[in-house]
C-alpha positions in Angstrom: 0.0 0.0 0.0 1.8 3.2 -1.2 1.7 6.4 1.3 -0.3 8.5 -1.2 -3.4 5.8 -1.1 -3.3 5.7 2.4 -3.1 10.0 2.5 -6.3 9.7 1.0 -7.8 7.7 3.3 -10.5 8.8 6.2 -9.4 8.1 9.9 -11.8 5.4 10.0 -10.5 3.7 7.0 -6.9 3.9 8.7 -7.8 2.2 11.9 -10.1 -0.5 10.0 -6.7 -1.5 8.0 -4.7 -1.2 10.9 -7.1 -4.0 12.6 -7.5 -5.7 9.5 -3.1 -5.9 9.3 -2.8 -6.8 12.5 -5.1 -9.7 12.7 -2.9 -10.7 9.4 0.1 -10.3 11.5 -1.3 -12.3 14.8 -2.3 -15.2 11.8 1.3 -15.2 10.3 2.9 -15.7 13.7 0.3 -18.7 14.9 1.3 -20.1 11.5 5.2 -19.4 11.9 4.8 -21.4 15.5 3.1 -24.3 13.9 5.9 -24.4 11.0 3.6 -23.8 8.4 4.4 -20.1 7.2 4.0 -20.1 2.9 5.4 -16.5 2.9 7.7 -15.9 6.0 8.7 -12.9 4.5 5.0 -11.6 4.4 5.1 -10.7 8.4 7.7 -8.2 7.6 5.8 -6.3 5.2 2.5 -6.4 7.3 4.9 -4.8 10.1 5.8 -1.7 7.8 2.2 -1.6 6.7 1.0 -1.1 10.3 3.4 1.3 11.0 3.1 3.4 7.5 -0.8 3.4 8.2 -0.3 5.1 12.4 2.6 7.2 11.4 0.2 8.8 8.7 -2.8 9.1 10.8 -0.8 10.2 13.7 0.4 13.1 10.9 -3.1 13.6 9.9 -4.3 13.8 13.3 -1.6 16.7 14.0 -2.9 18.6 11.0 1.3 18.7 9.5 -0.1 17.1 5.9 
């Protein structure tokens, strides 16, 4: 998800995919524990994902963009 998308987004829209990546993450690392992770790297990128989304509504929430 690029930072412009997510610029365009409505505060509720950021929080529902910050839930919605964060249940993602929570099912990657149940599946990492079992052994049975298709995309280990996938966790990563749900991790930058979360962040991107609360550093952007944190910004928006400031009024700076």
């Amino acid at each position: 998800m690029k930072p412009s998308d997510v610029r365009n987004m409505s505060a509720g829209e950021i929080e529902a995919e910050v839930e919605k990546r964060r249940e993602e993450l929570f099912d990657l690392r149940i599946q990492s524990a079992v052994g049975h992770t298709s995309n280990p790297r996938r966790a990563r990128v749900a991790k930058r994902e979360i962040a991107r989304l609360l550093t952007i509504a944190k910004e928006k929430a400031e009024g700076t963009r």
